[in-house]
Backbone as JSON, one array per atom type, in Angstrom:
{
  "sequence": "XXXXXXXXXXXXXXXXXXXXXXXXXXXXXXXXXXXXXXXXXXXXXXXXXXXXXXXXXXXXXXXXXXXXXXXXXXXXXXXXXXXXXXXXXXXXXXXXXXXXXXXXXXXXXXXXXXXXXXXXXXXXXXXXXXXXXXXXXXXXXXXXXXXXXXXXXXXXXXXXXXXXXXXXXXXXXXXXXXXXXXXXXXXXXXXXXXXXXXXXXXXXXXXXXXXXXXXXXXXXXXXXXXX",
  "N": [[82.33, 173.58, 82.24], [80.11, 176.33, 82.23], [79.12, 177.53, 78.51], [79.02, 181.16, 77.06], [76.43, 182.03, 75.91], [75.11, 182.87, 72.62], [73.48, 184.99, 72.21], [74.78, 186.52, 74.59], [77.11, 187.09, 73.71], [77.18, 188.63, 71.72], [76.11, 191.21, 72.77], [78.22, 191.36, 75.1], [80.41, 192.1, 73.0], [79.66, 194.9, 72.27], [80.57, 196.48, 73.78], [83.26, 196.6, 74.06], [83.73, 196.92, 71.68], [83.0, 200.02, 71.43], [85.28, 201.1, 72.21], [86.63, 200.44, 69.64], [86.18, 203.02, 67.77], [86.94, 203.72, 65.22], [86.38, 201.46, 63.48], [83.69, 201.57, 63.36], [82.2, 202.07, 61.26], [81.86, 199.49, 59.7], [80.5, 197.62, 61.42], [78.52, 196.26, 63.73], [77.72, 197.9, 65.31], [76.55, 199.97, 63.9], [73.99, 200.07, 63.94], [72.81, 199.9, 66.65], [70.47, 201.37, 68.99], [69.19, 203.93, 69.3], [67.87, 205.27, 71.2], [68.7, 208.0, 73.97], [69.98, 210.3, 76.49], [71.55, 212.05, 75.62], [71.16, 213.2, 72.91], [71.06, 212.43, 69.7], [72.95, 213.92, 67.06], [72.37, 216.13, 64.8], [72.7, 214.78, 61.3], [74.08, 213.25, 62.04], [73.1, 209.82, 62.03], [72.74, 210.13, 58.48], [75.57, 210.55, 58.17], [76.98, 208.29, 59.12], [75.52, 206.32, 57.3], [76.31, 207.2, 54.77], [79.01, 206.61, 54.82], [79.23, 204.08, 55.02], [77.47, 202.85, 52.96], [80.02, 203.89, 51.12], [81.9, 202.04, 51.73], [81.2, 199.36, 51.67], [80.73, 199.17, 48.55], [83.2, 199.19, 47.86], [84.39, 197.14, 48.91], [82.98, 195.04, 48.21], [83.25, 195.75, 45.11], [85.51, 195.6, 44.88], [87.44, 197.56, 43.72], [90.48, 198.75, 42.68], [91.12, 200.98, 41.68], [89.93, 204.79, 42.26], [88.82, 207.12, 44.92], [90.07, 206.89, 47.96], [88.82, 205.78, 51.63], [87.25, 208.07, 53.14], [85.89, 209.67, 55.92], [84.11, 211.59, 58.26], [82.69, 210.96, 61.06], [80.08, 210.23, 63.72], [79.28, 209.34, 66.66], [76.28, 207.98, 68.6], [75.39, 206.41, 71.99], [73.5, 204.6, 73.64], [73.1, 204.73, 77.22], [71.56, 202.29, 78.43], [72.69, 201.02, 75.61], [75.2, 200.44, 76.13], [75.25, 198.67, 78.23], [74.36, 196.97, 78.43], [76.29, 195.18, 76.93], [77.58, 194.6, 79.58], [80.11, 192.15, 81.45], [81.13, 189.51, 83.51], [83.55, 190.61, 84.28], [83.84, 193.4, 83.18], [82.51, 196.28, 83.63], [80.04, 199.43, 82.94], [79.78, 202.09, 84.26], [78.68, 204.11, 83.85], [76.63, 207.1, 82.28], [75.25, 207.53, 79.19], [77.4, 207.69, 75.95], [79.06, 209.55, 73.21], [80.76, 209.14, 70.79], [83.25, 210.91, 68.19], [85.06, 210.63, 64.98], [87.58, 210.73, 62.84], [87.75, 209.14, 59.91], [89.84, 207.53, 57.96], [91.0, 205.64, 55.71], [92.72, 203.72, 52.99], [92.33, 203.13, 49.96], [93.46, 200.88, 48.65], [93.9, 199.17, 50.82], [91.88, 197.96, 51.77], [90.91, 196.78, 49.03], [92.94, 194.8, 49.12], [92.77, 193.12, 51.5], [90.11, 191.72, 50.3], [91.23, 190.48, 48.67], [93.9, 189.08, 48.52], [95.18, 185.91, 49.45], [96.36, 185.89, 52.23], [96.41, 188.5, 54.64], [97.35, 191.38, 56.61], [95.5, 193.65, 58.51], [96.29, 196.44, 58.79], [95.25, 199.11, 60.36], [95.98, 202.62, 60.03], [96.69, 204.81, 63.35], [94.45, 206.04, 64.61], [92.38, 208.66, 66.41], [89.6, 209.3, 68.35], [87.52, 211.32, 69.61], [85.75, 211.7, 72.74], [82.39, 212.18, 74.69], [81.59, 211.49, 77.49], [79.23, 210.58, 80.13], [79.13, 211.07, 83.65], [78.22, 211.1, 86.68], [76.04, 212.55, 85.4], [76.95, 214.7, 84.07], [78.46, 215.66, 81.53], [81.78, 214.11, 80.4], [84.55, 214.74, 78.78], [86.39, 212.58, 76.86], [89.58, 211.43, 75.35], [90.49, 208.89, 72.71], [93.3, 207.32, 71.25], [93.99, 205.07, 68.71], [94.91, 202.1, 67.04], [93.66, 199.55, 65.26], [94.17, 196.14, 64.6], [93.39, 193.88, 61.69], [93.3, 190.57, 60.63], [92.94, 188.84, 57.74], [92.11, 186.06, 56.12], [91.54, 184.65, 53.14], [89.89, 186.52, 52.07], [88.67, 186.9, 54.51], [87.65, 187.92, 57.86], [89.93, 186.82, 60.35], [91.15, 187.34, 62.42], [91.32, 189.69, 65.36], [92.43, 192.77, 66.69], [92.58, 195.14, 69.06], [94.31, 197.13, 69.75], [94.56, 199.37, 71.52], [96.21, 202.92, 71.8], [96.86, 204.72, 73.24], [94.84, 206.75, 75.9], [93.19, 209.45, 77.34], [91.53, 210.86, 79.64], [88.76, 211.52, 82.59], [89.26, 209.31, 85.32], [88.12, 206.65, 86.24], [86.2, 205.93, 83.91], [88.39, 205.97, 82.02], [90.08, 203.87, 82.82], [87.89, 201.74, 82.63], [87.64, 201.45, 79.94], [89.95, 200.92, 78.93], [90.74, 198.65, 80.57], [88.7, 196.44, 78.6], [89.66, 196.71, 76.34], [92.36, 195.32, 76.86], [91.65, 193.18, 77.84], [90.32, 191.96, 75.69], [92.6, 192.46, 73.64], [94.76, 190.56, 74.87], [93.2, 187.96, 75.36], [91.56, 187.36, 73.97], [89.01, 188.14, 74.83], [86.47, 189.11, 73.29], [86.57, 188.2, 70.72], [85.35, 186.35, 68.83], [82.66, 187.28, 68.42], [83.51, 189.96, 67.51], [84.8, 189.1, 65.1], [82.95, 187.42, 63.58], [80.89, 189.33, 63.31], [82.11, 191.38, 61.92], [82.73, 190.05, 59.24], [79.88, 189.27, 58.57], [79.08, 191.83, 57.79], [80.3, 192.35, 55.88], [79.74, 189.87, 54.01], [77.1, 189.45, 54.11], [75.23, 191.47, 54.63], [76.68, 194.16, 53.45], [75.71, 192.79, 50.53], [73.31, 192.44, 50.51], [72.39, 194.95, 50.84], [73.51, 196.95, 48.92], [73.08, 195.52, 46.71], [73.44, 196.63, 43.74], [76.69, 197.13, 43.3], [76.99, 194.27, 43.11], [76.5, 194.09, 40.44], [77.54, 195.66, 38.7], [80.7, 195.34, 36.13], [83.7, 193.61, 36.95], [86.89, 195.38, 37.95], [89.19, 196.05, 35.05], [91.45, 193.52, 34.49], [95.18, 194.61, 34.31], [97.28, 194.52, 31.0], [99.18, 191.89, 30.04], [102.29, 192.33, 28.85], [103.98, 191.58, 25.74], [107.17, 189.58, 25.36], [110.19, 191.2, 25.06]],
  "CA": [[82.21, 175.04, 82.17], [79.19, 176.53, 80.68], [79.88, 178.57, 77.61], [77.91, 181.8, 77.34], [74.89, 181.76, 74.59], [75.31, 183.65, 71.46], [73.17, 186.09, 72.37], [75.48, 187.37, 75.59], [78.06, 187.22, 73.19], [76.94, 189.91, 70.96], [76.42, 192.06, 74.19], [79.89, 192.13, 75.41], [81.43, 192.54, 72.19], [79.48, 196.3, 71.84], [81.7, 197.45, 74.86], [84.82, 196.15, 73.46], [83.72, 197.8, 69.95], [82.86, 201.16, 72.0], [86.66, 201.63, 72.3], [86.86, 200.65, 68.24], [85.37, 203.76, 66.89], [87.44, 203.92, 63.69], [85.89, 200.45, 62.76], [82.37, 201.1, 63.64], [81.42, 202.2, 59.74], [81.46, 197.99, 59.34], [80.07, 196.53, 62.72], [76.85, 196.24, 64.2], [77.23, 199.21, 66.26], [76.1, 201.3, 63.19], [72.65, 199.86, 64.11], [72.67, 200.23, 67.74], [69.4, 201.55, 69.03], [69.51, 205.24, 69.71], [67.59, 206.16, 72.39], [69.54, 207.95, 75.02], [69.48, 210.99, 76.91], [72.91, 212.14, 74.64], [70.47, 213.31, 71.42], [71.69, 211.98, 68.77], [73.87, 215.09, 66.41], [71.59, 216.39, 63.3], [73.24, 214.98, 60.3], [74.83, 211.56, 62.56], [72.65, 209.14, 60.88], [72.86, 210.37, 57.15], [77.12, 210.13, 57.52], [77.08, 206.97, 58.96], [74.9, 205.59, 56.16], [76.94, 207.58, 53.21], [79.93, 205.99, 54.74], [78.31, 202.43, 55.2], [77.87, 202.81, 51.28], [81.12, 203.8, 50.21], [82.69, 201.18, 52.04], [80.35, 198.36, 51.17], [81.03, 199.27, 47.51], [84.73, 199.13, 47.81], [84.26, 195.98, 49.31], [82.07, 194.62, 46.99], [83.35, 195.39, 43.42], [87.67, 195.22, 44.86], [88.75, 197.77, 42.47], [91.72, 199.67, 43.27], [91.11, 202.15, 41.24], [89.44, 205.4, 42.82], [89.31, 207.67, 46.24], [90.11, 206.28, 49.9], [88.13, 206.03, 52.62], [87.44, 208.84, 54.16], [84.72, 209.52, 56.57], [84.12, 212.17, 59.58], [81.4, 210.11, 61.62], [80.23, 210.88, 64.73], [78.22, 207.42, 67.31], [76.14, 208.47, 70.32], [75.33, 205.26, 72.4], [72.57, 204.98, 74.77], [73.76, 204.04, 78.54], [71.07, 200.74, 78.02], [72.53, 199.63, 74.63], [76.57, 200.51, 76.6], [75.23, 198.33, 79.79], [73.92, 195.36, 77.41], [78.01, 194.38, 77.04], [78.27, 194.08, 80.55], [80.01, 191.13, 81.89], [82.09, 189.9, 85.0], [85.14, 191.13, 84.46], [83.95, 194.37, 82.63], [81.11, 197.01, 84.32], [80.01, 200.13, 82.67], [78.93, 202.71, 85.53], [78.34, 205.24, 83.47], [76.0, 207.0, 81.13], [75.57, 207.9, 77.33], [78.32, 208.63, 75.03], [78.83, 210.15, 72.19], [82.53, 209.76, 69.85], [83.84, 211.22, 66.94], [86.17, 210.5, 64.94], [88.04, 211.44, 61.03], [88.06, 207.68, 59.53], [90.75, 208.01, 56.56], [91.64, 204.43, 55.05], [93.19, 203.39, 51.67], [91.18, 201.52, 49.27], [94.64, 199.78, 48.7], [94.45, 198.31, 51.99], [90.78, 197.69, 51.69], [90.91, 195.99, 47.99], [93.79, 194.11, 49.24], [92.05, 192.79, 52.47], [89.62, 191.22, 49.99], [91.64, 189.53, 47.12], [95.02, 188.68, 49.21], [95.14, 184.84, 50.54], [96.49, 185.86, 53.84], [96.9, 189.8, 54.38], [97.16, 191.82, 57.57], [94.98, 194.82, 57.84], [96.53, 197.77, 59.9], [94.4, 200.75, 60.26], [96.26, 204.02, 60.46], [95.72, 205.22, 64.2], [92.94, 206.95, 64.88], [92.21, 209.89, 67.66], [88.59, 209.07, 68.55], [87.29, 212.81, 70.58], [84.38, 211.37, 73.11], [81.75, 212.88, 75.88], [80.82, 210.28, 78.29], [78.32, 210.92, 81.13], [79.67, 210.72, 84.6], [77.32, 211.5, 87.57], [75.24, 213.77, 84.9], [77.86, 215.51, 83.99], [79.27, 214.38, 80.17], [82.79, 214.74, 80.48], [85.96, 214.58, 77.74], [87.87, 211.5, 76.77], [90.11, 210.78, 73.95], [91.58, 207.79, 72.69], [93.77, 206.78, 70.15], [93.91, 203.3, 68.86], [94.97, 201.53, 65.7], [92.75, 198.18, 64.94], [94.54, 195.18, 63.21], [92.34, 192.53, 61.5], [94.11, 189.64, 59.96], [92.08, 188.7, 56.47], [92.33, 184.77, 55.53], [90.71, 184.31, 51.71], [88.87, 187.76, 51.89], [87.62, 186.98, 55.27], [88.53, 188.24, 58.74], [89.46, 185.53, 61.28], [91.18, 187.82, 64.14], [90.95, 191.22, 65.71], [93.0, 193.56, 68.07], [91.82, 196.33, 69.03], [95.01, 198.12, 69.95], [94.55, 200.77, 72.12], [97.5, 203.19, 72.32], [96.4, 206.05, 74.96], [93.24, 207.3, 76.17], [92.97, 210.45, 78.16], [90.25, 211.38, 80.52], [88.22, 210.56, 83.71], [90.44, 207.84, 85.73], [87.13, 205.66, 85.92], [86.1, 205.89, 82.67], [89.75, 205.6, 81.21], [90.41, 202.32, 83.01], [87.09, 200.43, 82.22], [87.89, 201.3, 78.56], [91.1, 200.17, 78.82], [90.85, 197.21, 80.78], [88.17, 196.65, 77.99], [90.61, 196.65, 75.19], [93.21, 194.87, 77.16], [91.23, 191.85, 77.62], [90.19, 191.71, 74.25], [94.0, 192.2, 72.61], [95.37, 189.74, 75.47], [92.78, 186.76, 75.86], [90.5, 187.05, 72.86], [87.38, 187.44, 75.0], [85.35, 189.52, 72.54], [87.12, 188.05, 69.59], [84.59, 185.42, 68.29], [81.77, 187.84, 68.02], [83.7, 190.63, 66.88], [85.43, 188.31, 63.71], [81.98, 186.99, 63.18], [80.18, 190.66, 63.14], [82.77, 191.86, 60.55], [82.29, 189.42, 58.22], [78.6, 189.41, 58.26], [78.76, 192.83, 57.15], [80.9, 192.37, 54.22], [79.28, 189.44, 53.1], [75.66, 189.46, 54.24], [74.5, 193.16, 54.94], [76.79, 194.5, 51.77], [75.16, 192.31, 49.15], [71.6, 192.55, 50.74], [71.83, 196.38, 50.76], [73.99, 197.53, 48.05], [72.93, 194.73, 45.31], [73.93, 197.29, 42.51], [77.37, 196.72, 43.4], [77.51, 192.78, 42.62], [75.96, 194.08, 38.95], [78.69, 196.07, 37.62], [81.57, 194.12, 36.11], [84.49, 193.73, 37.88], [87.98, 196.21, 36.83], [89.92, 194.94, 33.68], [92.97, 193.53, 34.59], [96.08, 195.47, 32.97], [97.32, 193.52, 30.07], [100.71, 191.68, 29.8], [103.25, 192.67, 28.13], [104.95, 189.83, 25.21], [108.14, 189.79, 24.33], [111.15, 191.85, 26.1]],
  "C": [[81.12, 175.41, 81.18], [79.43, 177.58, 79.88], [78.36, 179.7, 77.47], [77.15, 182.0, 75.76], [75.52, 182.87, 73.77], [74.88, 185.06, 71.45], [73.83, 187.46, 73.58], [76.55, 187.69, 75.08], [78.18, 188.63, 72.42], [77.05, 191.22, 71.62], [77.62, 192.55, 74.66], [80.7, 192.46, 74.57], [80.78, 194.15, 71.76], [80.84, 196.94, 72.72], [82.74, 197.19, 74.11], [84.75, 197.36, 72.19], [83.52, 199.16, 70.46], [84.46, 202.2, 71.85], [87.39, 201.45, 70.25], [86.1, 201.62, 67.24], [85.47, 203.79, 65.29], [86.75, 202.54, 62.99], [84.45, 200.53, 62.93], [81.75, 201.65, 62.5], [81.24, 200.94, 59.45], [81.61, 197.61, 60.1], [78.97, 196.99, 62.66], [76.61, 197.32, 64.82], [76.17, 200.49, 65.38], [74.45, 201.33, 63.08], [72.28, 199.75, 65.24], [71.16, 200.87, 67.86], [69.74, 203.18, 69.65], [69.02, 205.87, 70.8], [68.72, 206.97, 73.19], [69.28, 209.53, 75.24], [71.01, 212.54, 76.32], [72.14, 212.43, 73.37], [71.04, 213.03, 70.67], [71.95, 213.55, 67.47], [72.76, 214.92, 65.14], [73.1, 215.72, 62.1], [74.41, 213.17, 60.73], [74.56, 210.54, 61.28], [73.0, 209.31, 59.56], [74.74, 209.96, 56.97], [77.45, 209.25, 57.95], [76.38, 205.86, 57.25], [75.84, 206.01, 54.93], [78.47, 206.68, 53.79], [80.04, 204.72, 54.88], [78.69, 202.27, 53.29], [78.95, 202.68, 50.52], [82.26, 202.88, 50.87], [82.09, 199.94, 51.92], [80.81, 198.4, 49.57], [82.42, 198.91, 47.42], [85.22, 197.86, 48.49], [84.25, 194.89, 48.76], [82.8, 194.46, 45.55], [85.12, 195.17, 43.93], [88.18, 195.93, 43.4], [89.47, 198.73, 42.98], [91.89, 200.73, 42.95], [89.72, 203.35, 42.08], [89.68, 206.23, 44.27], [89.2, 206.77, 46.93], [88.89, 206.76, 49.88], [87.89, 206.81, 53.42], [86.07, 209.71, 54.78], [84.52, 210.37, 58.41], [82.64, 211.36, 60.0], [81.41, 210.76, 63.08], [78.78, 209.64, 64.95], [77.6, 208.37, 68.38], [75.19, 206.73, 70.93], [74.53, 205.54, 73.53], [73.33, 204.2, 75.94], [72.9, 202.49, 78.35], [71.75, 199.71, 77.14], [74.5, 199.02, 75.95], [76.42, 198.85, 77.8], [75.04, 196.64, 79.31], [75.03, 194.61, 76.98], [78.3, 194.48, 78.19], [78.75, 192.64, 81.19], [80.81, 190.77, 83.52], [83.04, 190.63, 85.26], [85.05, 193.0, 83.76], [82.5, 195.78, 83.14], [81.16, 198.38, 83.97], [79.11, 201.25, 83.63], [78.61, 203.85, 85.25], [77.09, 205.72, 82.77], [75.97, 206.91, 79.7], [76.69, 208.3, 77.21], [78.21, 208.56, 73.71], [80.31, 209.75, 71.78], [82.36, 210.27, 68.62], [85.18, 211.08, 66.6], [86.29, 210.32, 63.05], [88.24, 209.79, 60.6], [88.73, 208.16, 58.08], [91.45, 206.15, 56.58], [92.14, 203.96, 54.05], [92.61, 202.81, 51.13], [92.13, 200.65, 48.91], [94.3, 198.58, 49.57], [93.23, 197.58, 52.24], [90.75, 196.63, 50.27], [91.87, 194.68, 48.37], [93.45, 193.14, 50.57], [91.06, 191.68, 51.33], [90.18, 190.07, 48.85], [93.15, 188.93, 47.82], [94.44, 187.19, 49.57], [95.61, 185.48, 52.11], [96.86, 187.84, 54.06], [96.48, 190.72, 55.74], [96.92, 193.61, 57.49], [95.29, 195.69, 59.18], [95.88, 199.28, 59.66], [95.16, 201.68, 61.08], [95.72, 204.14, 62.18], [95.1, 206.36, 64.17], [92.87, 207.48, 66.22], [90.45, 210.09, 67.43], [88.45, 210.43, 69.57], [85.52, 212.02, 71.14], [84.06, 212.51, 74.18], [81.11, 211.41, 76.1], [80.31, 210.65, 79.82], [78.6, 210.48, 82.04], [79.39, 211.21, 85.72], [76.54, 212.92, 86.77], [75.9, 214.28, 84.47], [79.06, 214.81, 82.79], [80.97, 215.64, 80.5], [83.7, 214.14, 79.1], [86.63, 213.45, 77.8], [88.17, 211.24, 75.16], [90.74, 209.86, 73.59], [92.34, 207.3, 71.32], [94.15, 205.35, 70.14], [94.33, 203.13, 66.76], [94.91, 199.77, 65.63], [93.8, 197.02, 63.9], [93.87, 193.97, 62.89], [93.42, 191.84, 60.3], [92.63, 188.65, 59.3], [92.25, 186.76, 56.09], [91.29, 184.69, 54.65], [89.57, 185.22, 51.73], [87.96, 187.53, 53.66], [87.99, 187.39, 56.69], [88.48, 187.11, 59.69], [90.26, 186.02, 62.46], [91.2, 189.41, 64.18], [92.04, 191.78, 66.72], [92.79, 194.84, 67.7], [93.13, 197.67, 69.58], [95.07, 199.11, 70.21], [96.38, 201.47, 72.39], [97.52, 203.84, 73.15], [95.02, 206.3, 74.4], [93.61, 208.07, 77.56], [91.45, 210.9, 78.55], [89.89, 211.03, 81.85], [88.93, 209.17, 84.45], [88.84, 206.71, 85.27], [86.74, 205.36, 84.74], [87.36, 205.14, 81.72], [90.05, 204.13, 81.69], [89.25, 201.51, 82.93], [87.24, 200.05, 80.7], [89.24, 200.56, 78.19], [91.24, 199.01, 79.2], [89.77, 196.14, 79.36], [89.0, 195.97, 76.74], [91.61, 195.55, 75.86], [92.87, 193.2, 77.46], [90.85, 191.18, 76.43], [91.89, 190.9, 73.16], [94.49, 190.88, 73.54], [94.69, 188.33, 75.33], [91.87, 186.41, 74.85], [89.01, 187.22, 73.59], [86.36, 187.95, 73.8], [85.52, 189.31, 71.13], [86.05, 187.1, 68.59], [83.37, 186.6, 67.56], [82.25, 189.33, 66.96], [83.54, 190.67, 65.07], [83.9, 188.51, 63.02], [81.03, 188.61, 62.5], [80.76, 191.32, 61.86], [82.53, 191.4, 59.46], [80.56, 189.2, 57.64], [78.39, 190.39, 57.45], [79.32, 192.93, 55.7], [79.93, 191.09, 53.5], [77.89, 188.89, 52.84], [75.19, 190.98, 54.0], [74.94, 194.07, 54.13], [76.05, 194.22, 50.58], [73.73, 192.71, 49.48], [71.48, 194.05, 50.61], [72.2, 197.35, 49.78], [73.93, 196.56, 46.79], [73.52, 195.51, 43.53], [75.34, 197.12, 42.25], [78.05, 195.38, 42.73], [77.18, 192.84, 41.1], [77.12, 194.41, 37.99], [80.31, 195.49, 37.27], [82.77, 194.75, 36.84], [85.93, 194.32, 36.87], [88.66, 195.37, 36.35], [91.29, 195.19, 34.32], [94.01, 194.08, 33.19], [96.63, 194.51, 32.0], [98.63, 193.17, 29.82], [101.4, 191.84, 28.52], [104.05, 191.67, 27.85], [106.25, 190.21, 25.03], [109.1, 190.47, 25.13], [111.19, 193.08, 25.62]]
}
């Protein structure tokens, strides 16, 4: 059986991640290529990047102290980059979309993700609000989903993408879903996903937020002798 190249890999795991909006402040999607006929929202760019930052930082230094995560973002996805995760079992017949969606996370659950030996990371669900293009014509879908990544020694080594409903378009709604359902069931987009996550925390954090690795790390509280 031949296995498919690294580079087709990357491909089908955008679709998969399409349906993970609430995680796409740390994946590759947040560098997607923008073209598309879906303009990209004044003000997109700039709150992806401020929320890139403050979750790279909170990454980075693991201190517990300070605000959550919290992050209104908003993706628009060209039909080219959408079509570039096509594979056999999965076919995107649509055009551009666009989601939004309120990202609210704990830095608990985030600090604890990084310093835990083994620690399972459940993200709140999330109510992703999309427009996805469907003979010209962008129509409404929403989906809620809550992501669980399981952390081994600060690092992620699985994914489910846990879709819980998605309303809209029958066509639409069942490629996204079947989508997700192959993912949580069989692992197909699981390798690249894992891999993509971790890059970002521990390649594309340090390389872009270096100020981060400078400042010392928070003082542990101090034990108490004696009874």
């Amino acid at each position: 059986m031949t296995r498919p190249s690294p580079a087709s890999s990357r491909k089908r795991v955008r679709l998969a991640l399409l349906a993970v909006t609430t995680v796409l402040a740390a994946t590759s999607l947040l560098f997607a290529p923008r073209s598309s006929a879906l303009e990209e929202l004044a003000g997109e760019k700039g709150a992806l990047k401020s929320c890139e930052e403050r979750i790279c930082l909170m990454l980075l230094q693991k201190n517990p102290k300070g605000a959550d995560l919290r992050c209104d973002l908003t993706k628009t996805w060209a039909q080219s980059t959408i079509r570039a995760a096509e594979s056999r079992t999965v076919r995107w017949g649509f055009g551009d979309a666009r989601c939004s969606v309120k990202l609210h996370i704990t830095r608990a659950q985030i600090v604890l993700a990084m310093t835990q030996r083994d620690f399972k990371f459940h993200v709140p669900a999330h109510t992703a609000d999309c427009i996805v293009e469907e003979g010209g014509v962008a129509k409404p879908l929403k989906a809620t989903l809550a992501p669980k990544i399981v952390f081994k020694d600060g690092q992620a080594s699985k994914v489910w993408i846990n879709l819980m409903s998605i309303e809209g378009p029958a066509a639409i709604r069942d490629t996204l879903r079947a989508a997700a359902q192959l993912e949580d069931s069989f692992g197909l987009f699981q390798r690249p996903i894992v891999k993509s996550i971790n890059r970002f925390i521990y390649r594309y954090c340090p390389k872009n937020y270096p100020q981060a690795l400078s400042e010392p790390p928070p003082a542990k509280p101090a034990r108490k002798l004696g009874g």
